[in-house]
Backbone as CSV, one residue per row, in Angstrom:
resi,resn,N_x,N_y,N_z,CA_x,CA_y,CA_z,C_x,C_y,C_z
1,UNK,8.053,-20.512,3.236,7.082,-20.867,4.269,6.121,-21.917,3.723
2,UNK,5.866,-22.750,4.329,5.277,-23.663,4.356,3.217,-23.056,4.309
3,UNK,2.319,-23.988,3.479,0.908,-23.420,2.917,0.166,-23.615,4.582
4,UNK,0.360,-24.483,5.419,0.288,-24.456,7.055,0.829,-23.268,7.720
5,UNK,1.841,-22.523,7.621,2.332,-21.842,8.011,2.009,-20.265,7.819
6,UNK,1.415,-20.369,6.540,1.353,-19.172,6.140,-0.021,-18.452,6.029
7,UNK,-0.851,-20.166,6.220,-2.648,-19.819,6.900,-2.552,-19.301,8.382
8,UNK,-1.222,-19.428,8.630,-1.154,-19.112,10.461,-0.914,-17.912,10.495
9,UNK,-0.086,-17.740,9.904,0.042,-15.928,9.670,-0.540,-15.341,9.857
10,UNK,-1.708,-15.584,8.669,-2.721,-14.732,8.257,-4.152,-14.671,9.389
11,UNK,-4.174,-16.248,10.038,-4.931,-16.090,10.987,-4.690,-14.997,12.243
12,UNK,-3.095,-15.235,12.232,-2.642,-14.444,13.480,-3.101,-12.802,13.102
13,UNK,-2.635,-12.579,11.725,-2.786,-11.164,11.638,-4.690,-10.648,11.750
14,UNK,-5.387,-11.520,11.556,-6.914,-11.161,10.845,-7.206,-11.290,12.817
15,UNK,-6.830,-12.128,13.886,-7.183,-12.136,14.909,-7.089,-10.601,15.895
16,UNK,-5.560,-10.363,15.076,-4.907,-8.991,15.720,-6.234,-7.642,15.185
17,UNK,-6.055,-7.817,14.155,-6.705,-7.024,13.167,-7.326,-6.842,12.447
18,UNK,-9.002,-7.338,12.648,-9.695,-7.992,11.938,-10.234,-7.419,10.719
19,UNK,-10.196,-5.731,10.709,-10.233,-4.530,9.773,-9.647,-3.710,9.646
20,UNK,-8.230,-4.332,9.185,-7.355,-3.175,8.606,-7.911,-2.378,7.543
21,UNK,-6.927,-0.983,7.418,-7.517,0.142,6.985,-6.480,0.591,6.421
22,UNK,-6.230,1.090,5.001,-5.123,2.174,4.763,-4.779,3.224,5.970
23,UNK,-4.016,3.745,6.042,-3.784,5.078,6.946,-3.629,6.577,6.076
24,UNK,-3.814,6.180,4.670,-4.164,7.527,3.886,-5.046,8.044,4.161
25,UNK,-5.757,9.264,4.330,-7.227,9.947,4.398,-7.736,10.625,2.971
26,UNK,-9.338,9.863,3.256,-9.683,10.363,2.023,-11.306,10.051,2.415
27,UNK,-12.079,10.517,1.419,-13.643,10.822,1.610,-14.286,10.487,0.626
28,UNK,-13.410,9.621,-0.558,-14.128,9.592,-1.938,-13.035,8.535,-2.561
29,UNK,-13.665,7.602,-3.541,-12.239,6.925,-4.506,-11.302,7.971,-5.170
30,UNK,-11.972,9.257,-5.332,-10.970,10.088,-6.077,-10.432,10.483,-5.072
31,UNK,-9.912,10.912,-3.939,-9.188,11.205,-3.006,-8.580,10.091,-2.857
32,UNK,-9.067,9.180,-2.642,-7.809,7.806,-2.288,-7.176,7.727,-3.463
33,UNK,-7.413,7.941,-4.459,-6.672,8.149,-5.951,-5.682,8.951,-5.961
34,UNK,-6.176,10.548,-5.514,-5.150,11.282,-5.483,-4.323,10.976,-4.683
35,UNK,-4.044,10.665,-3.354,-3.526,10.035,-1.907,-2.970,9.114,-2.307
36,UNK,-3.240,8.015,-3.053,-2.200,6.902,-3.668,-1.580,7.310,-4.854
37,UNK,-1.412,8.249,-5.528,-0.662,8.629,-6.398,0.040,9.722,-5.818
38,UNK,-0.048,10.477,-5.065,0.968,11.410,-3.889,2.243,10.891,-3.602
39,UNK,1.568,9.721,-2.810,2.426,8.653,-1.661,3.485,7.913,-2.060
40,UNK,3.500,7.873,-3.390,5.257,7.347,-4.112,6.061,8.405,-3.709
41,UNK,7.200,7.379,-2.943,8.354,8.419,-2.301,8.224,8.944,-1.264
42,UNK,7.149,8.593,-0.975,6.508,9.740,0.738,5.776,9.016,1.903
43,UNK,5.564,9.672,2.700,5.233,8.820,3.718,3.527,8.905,4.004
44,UNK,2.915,7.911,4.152,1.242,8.261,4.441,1.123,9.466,5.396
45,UNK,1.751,9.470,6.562,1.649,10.588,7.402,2.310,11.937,6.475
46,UNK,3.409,12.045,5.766,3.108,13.459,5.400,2.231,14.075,3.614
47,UNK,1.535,12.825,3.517,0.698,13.236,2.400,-0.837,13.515,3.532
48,UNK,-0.727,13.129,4.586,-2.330,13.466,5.325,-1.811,14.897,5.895
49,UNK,-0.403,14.971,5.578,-0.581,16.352,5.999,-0.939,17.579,5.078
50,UNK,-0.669,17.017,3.541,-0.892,17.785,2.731,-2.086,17.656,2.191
51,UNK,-2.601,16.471,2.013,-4.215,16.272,1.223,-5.306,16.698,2.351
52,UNK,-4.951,16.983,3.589,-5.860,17.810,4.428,-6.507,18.720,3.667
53,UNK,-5.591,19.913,3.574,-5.508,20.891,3.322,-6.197,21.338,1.645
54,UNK,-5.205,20.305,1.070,-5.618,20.099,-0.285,-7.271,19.551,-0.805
55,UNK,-7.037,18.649,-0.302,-9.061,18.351,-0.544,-9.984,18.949,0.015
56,UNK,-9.600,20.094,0.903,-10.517,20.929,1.733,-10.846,21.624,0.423
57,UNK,-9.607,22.438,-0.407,-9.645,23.119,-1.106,-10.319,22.561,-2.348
58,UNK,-10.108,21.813,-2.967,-10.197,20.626,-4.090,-10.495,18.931,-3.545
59,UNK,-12.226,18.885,-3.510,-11.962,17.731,-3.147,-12.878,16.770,-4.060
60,UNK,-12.982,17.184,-5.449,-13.781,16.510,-6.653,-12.703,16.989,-7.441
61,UNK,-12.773,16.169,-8.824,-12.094,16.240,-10.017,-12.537,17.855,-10.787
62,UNK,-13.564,18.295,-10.545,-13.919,19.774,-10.873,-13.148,20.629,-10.264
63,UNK,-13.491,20.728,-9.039,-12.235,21.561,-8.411,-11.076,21.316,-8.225
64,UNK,-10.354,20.225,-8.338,-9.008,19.879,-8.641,-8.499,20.942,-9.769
65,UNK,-9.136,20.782,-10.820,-8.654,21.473,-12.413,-9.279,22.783,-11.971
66,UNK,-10.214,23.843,-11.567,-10.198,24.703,-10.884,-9.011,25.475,-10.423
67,UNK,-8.349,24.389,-8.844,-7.309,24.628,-8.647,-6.411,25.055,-9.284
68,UNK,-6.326,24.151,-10.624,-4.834,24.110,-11.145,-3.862,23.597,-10.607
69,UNK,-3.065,23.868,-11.465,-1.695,22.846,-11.228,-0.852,23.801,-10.371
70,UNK,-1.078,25.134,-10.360,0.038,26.203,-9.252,-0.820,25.619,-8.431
71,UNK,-2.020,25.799,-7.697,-2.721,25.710,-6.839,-2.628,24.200,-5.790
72,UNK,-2.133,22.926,-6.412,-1.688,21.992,-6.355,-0.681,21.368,-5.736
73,UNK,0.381,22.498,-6.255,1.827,22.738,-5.761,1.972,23.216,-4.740
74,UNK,1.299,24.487,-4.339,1.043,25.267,-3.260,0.869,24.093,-2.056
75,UNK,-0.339,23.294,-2.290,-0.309,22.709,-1.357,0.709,21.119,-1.442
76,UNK,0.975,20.638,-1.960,1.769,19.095,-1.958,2.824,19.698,-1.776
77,UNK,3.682,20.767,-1.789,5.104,21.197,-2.281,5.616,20.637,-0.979
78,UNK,5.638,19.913,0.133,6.393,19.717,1.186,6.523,18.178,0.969
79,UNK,6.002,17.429,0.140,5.998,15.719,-0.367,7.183,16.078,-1.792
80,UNK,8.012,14.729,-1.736,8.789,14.633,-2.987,8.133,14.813,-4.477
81,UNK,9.010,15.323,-5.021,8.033,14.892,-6.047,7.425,16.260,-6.685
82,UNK,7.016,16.935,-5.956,5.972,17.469,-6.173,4.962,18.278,-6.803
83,UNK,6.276,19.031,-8.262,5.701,19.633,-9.071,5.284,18.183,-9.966
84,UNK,5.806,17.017,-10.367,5.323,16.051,-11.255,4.446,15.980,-10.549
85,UNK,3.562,15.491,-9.893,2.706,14.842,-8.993,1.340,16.183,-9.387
86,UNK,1.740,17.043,-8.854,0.742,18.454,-9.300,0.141,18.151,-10.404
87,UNK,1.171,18.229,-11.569,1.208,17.789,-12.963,0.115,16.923,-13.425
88,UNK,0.362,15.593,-12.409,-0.268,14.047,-13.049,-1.526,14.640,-12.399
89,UNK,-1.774,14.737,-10.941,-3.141,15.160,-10.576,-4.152,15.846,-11.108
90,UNK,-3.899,17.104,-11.636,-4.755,17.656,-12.535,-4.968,17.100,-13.757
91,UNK,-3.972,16.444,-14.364,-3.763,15.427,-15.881,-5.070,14.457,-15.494
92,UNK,-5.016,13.538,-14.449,-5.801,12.389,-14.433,-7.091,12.713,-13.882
93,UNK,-7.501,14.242,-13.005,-8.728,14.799,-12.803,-9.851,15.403,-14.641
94,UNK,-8.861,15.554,-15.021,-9.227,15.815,-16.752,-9.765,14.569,-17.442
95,UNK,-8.797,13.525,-17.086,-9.210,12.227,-17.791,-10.489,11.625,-16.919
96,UNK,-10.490,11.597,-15.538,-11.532,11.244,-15.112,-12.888,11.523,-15.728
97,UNK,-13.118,13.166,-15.961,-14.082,13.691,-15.640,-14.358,13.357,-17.530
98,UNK,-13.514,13.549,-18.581,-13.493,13.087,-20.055,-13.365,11.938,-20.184
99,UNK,-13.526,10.490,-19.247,-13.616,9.256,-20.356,-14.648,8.720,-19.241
100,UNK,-14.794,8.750,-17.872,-15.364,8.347,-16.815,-16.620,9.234,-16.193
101,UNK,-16.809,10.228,-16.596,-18.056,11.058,-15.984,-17.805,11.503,-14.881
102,UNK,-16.574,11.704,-14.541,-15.997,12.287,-12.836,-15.654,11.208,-12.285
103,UNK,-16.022,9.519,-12.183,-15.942,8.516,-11.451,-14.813,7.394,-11.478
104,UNK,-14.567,7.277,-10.447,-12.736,6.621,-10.431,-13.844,4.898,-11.200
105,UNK,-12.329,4.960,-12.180,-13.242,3.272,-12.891,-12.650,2.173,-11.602
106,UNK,-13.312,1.241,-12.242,-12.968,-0.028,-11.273,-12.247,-1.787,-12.406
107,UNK,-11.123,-0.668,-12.831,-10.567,-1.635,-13.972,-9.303,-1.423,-14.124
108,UNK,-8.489,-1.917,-14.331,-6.416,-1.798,-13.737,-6.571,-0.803,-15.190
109,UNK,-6.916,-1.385,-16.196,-6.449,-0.566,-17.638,-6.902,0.510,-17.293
110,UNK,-8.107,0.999,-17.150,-8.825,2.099,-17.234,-7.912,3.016,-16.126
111,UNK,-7.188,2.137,-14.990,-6.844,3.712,-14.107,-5.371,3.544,-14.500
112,UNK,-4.504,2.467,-14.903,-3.292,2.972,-15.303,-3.354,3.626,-16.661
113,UNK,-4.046,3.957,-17.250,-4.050,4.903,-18.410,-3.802,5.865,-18.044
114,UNK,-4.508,6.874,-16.615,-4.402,7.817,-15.991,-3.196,8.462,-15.561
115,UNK,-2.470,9.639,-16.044,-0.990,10.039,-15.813,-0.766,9.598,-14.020
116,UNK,0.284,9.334,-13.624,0.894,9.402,-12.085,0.366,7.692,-11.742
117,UNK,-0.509,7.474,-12.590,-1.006,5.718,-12.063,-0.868,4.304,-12.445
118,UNK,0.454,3.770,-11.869,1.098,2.490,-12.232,0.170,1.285,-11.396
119,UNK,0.755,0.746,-11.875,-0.063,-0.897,-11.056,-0.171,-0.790,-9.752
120,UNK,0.980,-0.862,-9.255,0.669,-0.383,-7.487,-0.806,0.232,-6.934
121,UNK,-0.238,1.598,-7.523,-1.508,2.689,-7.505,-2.566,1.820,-7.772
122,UNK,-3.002,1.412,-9.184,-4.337,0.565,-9.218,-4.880,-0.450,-8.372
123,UNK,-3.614,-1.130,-8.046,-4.118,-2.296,-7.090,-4.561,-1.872,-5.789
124,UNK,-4.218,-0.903,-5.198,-4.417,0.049,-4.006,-6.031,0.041,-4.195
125,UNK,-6.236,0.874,-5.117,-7.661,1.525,-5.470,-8.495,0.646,-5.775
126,UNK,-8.424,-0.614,-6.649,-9.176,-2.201,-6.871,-9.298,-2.629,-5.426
127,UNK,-8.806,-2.920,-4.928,-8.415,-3.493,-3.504,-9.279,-3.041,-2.689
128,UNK,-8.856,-1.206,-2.161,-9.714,-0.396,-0.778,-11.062,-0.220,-1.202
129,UNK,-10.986,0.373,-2.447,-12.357,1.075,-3.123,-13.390,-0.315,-3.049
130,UNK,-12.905,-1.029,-3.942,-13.735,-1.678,-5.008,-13.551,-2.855,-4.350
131,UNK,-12.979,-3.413,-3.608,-12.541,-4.499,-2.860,-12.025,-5.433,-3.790
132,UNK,-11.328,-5.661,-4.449,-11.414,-6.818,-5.423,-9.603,-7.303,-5.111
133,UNK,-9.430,-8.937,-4.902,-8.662,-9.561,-4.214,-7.355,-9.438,-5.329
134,UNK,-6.193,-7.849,-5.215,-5.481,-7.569,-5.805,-4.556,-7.163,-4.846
135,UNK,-2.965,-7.062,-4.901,-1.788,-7.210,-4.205,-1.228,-6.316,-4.609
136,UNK,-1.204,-5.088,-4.004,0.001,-3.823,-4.647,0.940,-4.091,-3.505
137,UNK,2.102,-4.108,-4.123,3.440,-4.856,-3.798,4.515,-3.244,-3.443
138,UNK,4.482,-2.841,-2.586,5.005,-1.588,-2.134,6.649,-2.273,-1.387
139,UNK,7.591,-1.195,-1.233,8.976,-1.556,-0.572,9.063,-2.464,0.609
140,UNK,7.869,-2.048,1.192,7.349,-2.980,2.708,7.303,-4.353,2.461
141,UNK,6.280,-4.741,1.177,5.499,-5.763,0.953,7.372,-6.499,0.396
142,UNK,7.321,-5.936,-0.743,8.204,-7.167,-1.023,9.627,-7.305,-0.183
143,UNK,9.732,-6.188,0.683,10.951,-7.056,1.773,10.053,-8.095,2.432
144,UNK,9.408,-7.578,2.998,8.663,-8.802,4.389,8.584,-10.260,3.577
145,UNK,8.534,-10.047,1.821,7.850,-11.499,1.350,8.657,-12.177,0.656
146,UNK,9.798,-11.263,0.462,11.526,-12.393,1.060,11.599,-12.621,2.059
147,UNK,12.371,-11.635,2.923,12.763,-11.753,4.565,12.090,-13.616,4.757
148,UNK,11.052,-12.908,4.788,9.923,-14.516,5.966,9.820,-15.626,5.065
149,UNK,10.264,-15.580,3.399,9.974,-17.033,3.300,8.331,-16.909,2.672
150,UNK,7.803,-15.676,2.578,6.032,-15.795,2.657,6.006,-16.184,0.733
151,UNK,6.772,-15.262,0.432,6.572,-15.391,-1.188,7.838,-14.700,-2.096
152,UNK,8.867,-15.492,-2.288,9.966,-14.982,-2.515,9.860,-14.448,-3.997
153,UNK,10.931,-13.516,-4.928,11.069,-13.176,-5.855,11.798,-11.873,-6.089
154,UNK,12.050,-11.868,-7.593,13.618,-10.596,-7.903,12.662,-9.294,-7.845
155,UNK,11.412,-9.017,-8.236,11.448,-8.149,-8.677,9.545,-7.811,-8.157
156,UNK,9.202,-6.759,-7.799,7.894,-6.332,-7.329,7.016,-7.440,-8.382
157,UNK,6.855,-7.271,-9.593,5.480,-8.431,-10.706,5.873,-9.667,-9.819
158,UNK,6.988,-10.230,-9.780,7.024,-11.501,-9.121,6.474,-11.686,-7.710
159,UNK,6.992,-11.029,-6.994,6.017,-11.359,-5.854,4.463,-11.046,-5.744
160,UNK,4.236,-10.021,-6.350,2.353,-10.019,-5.950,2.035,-11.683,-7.240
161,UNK,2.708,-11.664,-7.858,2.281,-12.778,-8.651,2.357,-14.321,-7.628
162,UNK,3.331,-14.432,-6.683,3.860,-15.301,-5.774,2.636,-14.957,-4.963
163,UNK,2.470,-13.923,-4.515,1.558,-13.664,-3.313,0.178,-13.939,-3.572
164,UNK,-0.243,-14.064,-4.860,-1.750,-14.163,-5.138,-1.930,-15.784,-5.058
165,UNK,-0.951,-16.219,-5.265,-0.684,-17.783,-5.609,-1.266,-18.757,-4.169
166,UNK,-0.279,-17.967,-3.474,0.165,-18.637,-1.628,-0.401,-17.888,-0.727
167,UNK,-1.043,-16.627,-0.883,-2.106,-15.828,0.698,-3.507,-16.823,0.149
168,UNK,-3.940,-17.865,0.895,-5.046,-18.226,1.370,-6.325,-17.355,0.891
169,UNK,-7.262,-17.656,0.196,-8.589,-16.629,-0.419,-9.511,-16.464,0.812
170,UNK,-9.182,-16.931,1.896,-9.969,-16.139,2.799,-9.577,-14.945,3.560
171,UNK,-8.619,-14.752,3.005,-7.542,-13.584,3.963,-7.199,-12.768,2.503
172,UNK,-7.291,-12.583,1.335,-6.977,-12.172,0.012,-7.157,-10.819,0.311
173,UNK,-8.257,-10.555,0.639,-9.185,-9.172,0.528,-8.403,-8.251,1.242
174,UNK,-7.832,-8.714,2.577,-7.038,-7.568,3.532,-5.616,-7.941,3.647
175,UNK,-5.032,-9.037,2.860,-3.672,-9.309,2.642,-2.913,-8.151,2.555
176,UNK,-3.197,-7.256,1.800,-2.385,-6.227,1.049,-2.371,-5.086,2.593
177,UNK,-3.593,-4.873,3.053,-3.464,-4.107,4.462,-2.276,-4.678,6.089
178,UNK,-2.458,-5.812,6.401,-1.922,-6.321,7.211,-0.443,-6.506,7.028
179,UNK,-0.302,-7.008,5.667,1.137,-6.870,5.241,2.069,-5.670,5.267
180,UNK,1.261,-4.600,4.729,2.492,-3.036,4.714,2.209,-2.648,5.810
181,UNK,1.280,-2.649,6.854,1.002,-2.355,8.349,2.410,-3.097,8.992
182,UNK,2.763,-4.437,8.473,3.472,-5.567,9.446,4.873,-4.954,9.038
183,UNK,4.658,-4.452,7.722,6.201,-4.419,7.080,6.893,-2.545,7.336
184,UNK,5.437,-1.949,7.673,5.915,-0.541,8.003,6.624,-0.416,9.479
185,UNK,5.999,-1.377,10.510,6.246,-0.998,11.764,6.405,-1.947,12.368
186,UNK,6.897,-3.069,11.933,7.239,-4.112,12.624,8.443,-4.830,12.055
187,UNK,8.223,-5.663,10.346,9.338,-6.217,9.867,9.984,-5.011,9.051
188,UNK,10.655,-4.617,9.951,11.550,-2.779,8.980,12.490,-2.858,8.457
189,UNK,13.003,-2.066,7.691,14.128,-2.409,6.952,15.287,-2.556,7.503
190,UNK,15.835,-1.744,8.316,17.123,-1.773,8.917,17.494,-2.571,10.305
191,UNK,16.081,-2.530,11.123,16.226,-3.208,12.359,14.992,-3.982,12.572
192,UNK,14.376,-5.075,12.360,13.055,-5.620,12.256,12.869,-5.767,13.736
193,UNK,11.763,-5.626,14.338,11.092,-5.831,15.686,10.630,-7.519,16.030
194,UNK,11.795,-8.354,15.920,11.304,-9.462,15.799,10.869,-9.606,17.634
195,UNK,11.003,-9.374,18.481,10.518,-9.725,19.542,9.419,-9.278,20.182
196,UNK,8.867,-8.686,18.793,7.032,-8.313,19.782,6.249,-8.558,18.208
197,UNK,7.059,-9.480,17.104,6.948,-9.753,16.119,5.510,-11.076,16.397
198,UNK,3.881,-11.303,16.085,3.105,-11.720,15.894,3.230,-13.001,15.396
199,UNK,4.512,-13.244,14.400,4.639,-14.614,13.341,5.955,-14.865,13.397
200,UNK,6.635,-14.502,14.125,8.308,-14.572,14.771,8.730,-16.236,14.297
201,UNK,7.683,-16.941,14.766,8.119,-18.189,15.030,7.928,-18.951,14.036
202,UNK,7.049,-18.255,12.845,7.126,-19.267,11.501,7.559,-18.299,10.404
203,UNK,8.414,-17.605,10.560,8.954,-16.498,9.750,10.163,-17.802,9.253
204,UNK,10.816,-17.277,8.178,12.832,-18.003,7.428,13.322,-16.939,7.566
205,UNK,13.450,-15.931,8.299,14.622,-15.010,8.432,15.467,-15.354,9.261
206,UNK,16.783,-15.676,8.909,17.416,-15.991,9.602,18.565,-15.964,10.605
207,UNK,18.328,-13.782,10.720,19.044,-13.028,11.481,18.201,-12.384,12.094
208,UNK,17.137,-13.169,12.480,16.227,-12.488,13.731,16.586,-11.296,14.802
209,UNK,16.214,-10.459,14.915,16.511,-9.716,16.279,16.182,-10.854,17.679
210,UNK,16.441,-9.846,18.490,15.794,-10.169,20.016,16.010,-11.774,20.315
211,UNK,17.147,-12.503,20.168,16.541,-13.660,20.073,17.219,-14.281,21.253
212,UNK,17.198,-15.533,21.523,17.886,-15.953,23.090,19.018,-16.665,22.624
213,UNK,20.030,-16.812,22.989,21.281,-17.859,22.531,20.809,-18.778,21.692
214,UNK,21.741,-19.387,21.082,21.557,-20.854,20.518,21.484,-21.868,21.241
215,UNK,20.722,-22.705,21.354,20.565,-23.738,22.089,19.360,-23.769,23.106
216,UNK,18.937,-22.563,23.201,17.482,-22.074,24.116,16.424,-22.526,23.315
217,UNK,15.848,-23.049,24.146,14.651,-23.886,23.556,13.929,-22.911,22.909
218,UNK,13.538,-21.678,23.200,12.724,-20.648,22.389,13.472,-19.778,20.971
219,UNK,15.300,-20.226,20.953,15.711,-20.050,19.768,15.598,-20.607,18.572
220,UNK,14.845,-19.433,17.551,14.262,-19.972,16.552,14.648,-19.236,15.481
């Protein structure tokens, strides 16, 4: 995609959506912590079904380890994963509260040190929390940023590296929101919604859905 093309995007998406929002629930950076370290393998809707429940019970790094790790399980056990995940949660509620004073840091090293928390995870938490103009590159993100041409590459480092390069710094901040929103329920994996698709028309995919014959002036 063309650096014209891809300010259009972003205009289109920031017009649609001028404050995107994760769809995880949470009440604290350490809940969006725990909630983004859940959510590998799972779906936002069924970790809000479990961190309901769960942060009612445990919703500080004190009562997390309280809980325990059975206590943990009890509740996540319906998300993949879920005795590791138990595991890392109470692991990185320990480290919080022993190198940080209870408080989620606002530094990639400092939270991927934390068991269950890879780059993704951090960039999530830099990003929502802390706002700071970082690209966690999820299954969504890097199909949509082949598919369209937005920011191609082999492997997840390459594209948020592509993507920091080519998303426009006035759109940086909510890039990472609009994108897995576009790529969860619109550009999908198996059947993309190109005909109620927002950027249809300056997308490079070039097996569009919905589209009109060849030769129709609106075939693109």
């Amino acid at each position: 995609m063309s650096k014209a093309a891809i300010a259009q995007m972003f205009a289109r998406f920031q017009a649609a959506n001028p404050h995107p929002q994760t769809e995880l629930e949470y009440a604290s950076p350490y809940q969006l912590l725990v909630a983004v370290v859940l959510s590998a393998q799972a779906t936002d809707k069924g970790v809000n079904i479990a961190t309901r429940k769960l942060f009612a019970a445990a919703p500080t790094p004190e009562a997390m380890i309280t809980l325990g790790e059975a206590g943990v399980t009890e509740h996540i056990k319906t998300i993949g994963l879920f005795r590791n995940k138990a595991k890392n949660v109470v692991a990185l509620s320990y480290l919080l509260l022993e190198r940080h004073g209870g408080e989620v840091p606002a530094d990639r090293d400092a939270l991927t040190a934390l068991p269950g928390v890879g780059r993704k995870t951090a960039n999530v938490v830099l990003n929502t929390i802390f706002r700071q103009p970082t690209m966690a590159v999820d299954t969504h993100i890097f199909r949509l940023a082949n598919r369209t041409g937005l920011a191609a590459g082999k492997d997840v480092d390459a594209v948020e590296a592509a993507l920091l390069r080519r998303v426009p710094k006035p759109y940086l901040l909510d890039a990472h929101h609009w994108l897995i929103l576009h790529g969860r329920y619109v550009c999908t994996a198996r059947k993309p919604a190109c005909g109620r698709c927002l950027v249809r028309d300056l997308c490079n995919f070039r097996d569009k859905t919905d589209l009109p014959p060849p030769g129709h002036p609106d075939h693109v």
